[in-house]
C-alpha positions in Angstrom: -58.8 -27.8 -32.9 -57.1 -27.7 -36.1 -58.8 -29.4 -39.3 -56.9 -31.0 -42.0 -57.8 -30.1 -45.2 -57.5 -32.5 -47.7 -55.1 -31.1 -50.5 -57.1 -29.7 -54.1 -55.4 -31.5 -57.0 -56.2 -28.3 -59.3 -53.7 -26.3 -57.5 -51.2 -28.7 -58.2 -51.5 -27.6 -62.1 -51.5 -24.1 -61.5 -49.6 -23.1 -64.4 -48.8 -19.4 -62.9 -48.1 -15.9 -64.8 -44.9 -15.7 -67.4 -43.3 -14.0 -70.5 -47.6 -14.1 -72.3 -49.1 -12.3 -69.7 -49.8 -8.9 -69.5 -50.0 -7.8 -65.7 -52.3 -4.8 -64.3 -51.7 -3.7 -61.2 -54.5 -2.6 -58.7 -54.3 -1.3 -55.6 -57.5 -2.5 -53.9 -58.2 0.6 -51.9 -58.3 3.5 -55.0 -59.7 0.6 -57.7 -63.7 0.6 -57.1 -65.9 0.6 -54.1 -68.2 -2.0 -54.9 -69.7 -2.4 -51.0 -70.0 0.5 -49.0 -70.8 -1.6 -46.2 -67.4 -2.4 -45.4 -66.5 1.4 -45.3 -66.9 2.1 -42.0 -65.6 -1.2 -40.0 -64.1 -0.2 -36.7 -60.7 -1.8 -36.1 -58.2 -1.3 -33.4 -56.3 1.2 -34.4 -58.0 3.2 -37.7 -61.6 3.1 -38.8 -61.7 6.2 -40.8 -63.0 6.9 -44.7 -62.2 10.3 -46.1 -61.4 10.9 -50.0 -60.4 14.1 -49.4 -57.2 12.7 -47.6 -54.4 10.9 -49.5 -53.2 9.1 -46.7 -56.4 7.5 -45.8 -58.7 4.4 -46.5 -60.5 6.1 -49.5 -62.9 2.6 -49.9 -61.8 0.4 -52.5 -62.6 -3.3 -52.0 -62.9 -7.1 -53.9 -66.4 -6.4 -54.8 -65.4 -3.5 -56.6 -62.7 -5.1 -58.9 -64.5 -8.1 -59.1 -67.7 -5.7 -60.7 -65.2 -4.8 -62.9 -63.2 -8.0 -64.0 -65.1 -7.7 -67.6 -63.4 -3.9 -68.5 -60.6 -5.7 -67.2 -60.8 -8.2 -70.0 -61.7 -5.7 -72.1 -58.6 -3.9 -71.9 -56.4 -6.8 -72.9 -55.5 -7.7 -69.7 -54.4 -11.3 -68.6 -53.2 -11.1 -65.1 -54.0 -8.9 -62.0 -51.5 -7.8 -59.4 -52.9 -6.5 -56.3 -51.2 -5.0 -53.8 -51.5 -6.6 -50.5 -54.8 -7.6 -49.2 -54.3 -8.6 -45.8 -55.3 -7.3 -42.9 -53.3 -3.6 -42.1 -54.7 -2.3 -38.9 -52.6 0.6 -38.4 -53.1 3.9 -37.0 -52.5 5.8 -40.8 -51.7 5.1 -44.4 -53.1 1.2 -44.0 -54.4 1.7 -47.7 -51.5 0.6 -49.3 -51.3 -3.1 -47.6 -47.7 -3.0 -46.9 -47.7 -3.3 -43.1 -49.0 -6.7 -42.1 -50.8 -7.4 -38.9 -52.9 -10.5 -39.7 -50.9 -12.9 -42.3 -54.1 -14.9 -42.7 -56.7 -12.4 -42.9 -57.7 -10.2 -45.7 -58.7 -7.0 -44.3 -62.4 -6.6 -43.9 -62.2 -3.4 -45.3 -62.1 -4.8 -48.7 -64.1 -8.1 -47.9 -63.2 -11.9 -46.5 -61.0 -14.7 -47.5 -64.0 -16.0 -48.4 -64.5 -13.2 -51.2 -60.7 -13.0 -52.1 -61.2 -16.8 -53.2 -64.1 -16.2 -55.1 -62.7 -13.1 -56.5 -59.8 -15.5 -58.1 -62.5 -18.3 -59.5 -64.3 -15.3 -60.9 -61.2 -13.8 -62.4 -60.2 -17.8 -63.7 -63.6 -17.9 -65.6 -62.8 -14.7 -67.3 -59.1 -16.1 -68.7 -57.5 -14.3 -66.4 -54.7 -15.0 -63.2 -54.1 -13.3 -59.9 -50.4 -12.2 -58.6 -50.4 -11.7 -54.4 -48.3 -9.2 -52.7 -46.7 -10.6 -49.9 -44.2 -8.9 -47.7 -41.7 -11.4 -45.3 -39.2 -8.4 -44.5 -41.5 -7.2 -42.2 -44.8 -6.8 -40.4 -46.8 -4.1 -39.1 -45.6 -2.1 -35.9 -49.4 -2.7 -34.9 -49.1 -6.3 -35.4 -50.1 -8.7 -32.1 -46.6 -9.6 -32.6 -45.1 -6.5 -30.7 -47.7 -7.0 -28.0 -46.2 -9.9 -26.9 -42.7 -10.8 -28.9 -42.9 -14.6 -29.6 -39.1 -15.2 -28.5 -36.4 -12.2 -27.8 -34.9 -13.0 -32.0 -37.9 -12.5 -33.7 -37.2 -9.7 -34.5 -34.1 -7.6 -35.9 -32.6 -4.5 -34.0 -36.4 -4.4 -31.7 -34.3 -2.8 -28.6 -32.9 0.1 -30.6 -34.2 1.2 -33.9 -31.9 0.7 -36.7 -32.8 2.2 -40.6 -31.8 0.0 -43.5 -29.1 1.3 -45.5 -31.1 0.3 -48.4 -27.9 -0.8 -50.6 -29.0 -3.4 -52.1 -25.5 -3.4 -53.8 -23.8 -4.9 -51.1 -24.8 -7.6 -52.1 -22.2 -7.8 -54.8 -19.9 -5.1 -54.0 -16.6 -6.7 -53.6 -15.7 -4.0 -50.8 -18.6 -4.6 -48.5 -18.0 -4.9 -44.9 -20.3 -7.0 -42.4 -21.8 -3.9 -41.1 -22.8 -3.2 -44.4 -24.4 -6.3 -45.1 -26.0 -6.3 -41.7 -27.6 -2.7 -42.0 -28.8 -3.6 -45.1 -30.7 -6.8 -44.6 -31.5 -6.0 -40.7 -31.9 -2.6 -40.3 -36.1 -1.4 -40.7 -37.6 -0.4 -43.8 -39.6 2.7 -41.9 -40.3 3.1 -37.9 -43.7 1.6 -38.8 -42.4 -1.9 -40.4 -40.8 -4.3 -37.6 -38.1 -6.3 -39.2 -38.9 -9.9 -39.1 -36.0 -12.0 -38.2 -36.4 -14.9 -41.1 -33.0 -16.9 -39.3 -35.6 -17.6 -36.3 -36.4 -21.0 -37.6 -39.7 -20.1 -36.5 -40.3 -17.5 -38.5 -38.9 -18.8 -41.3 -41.7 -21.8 -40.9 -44.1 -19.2 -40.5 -44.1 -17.0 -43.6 -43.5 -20.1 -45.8 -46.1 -21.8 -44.6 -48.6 -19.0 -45.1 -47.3 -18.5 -48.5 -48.3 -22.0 -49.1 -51.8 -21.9 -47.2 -53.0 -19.2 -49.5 -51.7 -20.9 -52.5 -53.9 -24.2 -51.6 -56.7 -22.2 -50.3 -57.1 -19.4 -52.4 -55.6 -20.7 -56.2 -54.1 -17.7 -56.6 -51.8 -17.7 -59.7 -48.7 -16.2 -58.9 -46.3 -14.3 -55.9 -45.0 -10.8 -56.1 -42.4 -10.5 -53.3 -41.7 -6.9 -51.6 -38.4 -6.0 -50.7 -37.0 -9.3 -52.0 -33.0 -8.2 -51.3 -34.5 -6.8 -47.4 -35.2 -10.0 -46.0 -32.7 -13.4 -45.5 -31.1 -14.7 -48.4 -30.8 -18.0 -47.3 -34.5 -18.1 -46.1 -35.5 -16.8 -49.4 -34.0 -19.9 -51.2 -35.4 -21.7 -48.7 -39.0 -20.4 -49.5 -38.8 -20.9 -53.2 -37.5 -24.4 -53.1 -40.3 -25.3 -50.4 -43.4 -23.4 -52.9 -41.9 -25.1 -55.9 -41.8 -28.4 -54.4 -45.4 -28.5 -53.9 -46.8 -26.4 -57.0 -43.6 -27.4 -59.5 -45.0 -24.3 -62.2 -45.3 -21.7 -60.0 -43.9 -18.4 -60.9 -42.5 -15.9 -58.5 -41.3 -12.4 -59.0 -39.4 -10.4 -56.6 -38.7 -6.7 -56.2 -35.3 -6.0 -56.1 -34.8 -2.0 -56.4 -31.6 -1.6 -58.6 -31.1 0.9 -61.6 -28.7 -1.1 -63.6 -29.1 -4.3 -65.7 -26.6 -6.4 -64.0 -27.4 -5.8 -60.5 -30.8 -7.2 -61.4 -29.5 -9.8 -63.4 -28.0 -10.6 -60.6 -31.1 -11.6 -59.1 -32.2 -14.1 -61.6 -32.2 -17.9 -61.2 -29.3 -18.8 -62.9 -27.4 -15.9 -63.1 -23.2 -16.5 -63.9 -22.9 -13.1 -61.5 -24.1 -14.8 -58.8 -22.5 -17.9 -57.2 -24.9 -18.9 -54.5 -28.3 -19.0 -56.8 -31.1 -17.0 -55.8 -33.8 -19.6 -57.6 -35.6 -16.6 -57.8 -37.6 -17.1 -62.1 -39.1 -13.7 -62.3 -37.7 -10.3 -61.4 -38.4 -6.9 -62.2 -36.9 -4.0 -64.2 -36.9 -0.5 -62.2 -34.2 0.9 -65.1 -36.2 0.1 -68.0 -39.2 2.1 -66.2 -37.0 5.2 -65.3 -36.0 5.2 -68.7 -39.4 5.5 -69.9 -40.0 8.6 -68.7 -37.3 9.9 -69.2 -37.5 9.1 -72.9 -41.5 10.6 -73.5 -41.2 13.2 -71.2 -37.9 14.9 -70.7 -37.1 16.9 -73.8 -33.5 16.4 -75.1 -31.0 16.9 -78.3 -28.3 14.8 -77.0 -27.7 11.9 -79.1 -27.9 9.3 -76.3 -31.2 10.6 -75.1 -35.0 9.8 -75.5 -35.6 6.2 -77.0 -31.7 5.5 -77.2 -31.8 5.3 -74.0 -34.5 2.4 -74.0 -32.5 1.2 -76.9 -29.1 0.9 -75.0 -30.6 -0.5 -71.7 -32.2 -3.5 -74.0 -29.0 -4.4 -75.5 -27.3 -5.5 -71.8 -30.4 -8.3 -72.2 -27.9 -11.2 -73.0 -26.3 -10.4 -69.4 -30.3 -12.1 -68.3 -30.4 -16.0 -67.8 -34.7 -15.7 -68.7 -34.7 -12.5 -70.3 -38.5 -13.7 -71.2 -38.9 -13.9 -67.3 -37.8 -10.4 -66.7 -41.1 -8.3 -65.6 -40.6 -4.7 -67.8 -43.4 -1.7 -66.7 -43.9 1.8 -66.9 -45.1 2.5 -63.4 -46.3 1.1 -60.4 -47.8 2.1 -56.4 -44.4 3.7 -55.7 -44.4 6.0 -58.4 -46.4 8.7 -60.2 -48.9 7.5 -62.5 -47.1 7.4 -66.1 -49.4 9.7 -67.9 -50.2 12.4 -65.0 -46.8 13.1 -65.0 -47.4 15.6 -67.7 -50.9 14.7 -68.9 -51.9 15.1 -72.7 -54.4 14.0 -75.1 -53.5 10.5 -76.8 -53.5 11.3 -79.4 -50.5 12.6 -79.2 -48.7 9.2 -78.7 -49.7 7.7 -82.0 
C-alpha cells in the first residue's frame, strides 16, 4: 500500500540558493568518514573500501559532513552542493554518484534518507542550504531497470550502443542536421550510463516526480542538474514548470558544458538567443573557470593574457538575461583541484 503524506507547508517557502550564496561543493565519498560502520555494506555488484585506489569507495558519508557543518560555517560558506547521493550500485567508480540505480534511495554507504534529511535540518540550523545532484539523462547500467526494460522506449539506442556526440552546439548551430541533433541528445554519455528516454511519457512522470518527492521529503534547498543539454528539451521545460508550480522560489541550476558566453547564455531563462525558452534561472560558467587557470597559472607576456582574459570574458555579461543567476567557480568533481594544479604557499596570492 501506498500512504499519502500530507504536504509540509515549510517547503512551500523554501526560498532556494541565488546571486548571495556562496556554494561548496562536496563529494560525499572523499569529504569525512564520520561512521565506519557503513564501510563495508555488501551490495550487489561492489562492496569494496580501499584508499589506496582512486577508483574506489574511499568512505566518505553524511555523518562525516554533517560532523563538520561548523568548519563549514566557519569558512564563510552558505550553501553545500553534493554530488549525488543516491544509491550507485555499480561494479567500479560508484564513488562519484553519477550512475543511478535507486532514484529513491541514498546509498547506504553514506547513510539513509533518514540521515540525508536530518543532515539538511542540521545544515538549516547552522544558516546554511543544500543543492542535490540529480541526473535524468541517464541511469546506471546496473540499475533494475536493464533487468527487466519497463516498455521497449525506455530507453534510447538499448539494441545497439550509440556514444553522444557531445555537441552541445547543435543546439544553435544553424547548419545542424537531424542526425546531429539525435546523436547528441540520444546517443550514451559512457557504456556504463543507459540513456533514459524522457519522451516515454512515463519516464518523463517518473524523474519529475522524484524530483518533487525529495523536495517535500527532504527540504532540500536547491537542484543542480547534470548534463542539462543531454536529456529532452521539451521534458526539461516540462520539469521546471511542474517543480516551480509547487515550490514557486525554487532555484535550479543546470550544467551545460560550453566554453563561450553566448552558448551558455543561451541556456538562460529568458535568453533573446533562444526562441523556445529553456525556463531554466541558474546556469553555470565552464569559460570563466578555464580562464582562471589559465590566468594564475600559465605564465604569459602577451597583452591579452592572464587576468585580461577574465577581464574580456566578463564584458560579454550584458549578452546574460540574470547575469546575477549565472553560477561562476574555479573548479569542480570533473576537474583538478584549483590549487594542486601547481601547489604553492598562499601566501603567494595576496
Amino acid at each position: 500500500p501506498y500512504e499519502l503524506k500530507e504536504r509540509n507547508p515549510e517547503r512551500l517557502a523554501i526560498e532556494s540558493f541565488g546571486p548571495s550564496d556562496v556554494l561548496y561543493l562536496i563529494m560525499p565519498d572523499r569529504f569525512a568518514n564520520g561512521d565506519p560502520t557503513n564501510d563495508q555494506i555488501a551490495m550487489r555488484t561492489e562492496y569494496k573500501v580501499d584508499r589506496n585506489d582512486p577508483n574506489a569507495r574511499h568512505g566518505g558519508d553524511l555523518k562525516g559532513i554533517s560532523d563538520r557543518l561548523g568548519y563549514l560555517a566557519d569558512l564563510g560558506v552558505t550553501a553545500i552542493w553534493l554530488n549525488p547521493v543516491l544509491e550507485n550500485d555499480m561494479k567500479g567508480g560508484s564513488y562519484h554518484g553519477y550512475a543511478t540505480t535507486d532514484y529513491y534511495r541514498v546509498d547506504p554507504r553514506f547513510g539513509s534518507n533518514e540521515e540525508y534529511k536530518n543532515l539538511i535540518s542540521a545544515t538549516h540550523e547552522k544558516g546554511m542550504k543544500v543543492v542535490m545532484d540529480m541526473i535524468f539523462n541517464h541511469c546506471g547500467s546496473d540499475h533494475p531497470w536493464l533487468t527487466e526494460v519497463p516498455s521497449p522506449d525506455w530507453f534510447n539506442n538499448l539494441e545497439e550502443y550509440v556514444q553522444t556526440s557531445h555537441m552541445k552546439e547543435m543546439y544553435f548551430d544553424p547548419y545542424a542536421s537531424e542526425y546531429d541533433k539525435s546523436k547528441m541528445v540520444d546517443g550514451w554519455f559512457v557504456p556504463t550510463m543507459p540513456d533514459l528516454n524522457q519522451r516515454n511519457r512515463h519516464v518523463a512522470k517518473y524523474l519529475i516526480q522524484n524530483s518533487i518527492w525529495w523536495i517535500e521529503y527532504s527540504g532540500v534547498d536547491g537542484i543542480r542538474q547534470d548534463t542539462y543539454p543531454y536529456a529532452d528539451y521539451d521534458m526539461m521545460v516540462e520539469w521546471i514548470e511542474a517543480v516551480e508550480k509547487e515550490y514557486p522560489h525554487y532555484n535550479i541550476v543546470g550544467e551545460a558544458w560550453l566554453n563561450n558566453p553566448i552558448g551558455t547564455a543561451f541556456w538562460q531563462k529568458g535568453s533573446p538567443l533562444n526562441p523556445n525558452d529553456t525556463q531554466l534561472k541558474s546556469v553555470m560558467d565552464f569559460r570563466f573557470m578555464g580562464l582562471s587557470h589559465s590566468a594564475f597559472f600559465e605564465e604569459t607576456t602577451e597583452w591579452n593574457g592572464g587576468l585580461h582574459g577574465i577581464y574580456d570574458h566578463m564584458t560579454y555579461d550584458f549578452i546574460y538575461p540574470d547575469i546575477y543567476n549565472v553560477l561562476r567557480f574555479l573548479d569542480n568533481h570533473d576537474t583538478d583541484r584549483f590549487l594542486k594544479e601547481y601547489p604553492q604557499e598562499l601566501s603567494g596570492w595576496k
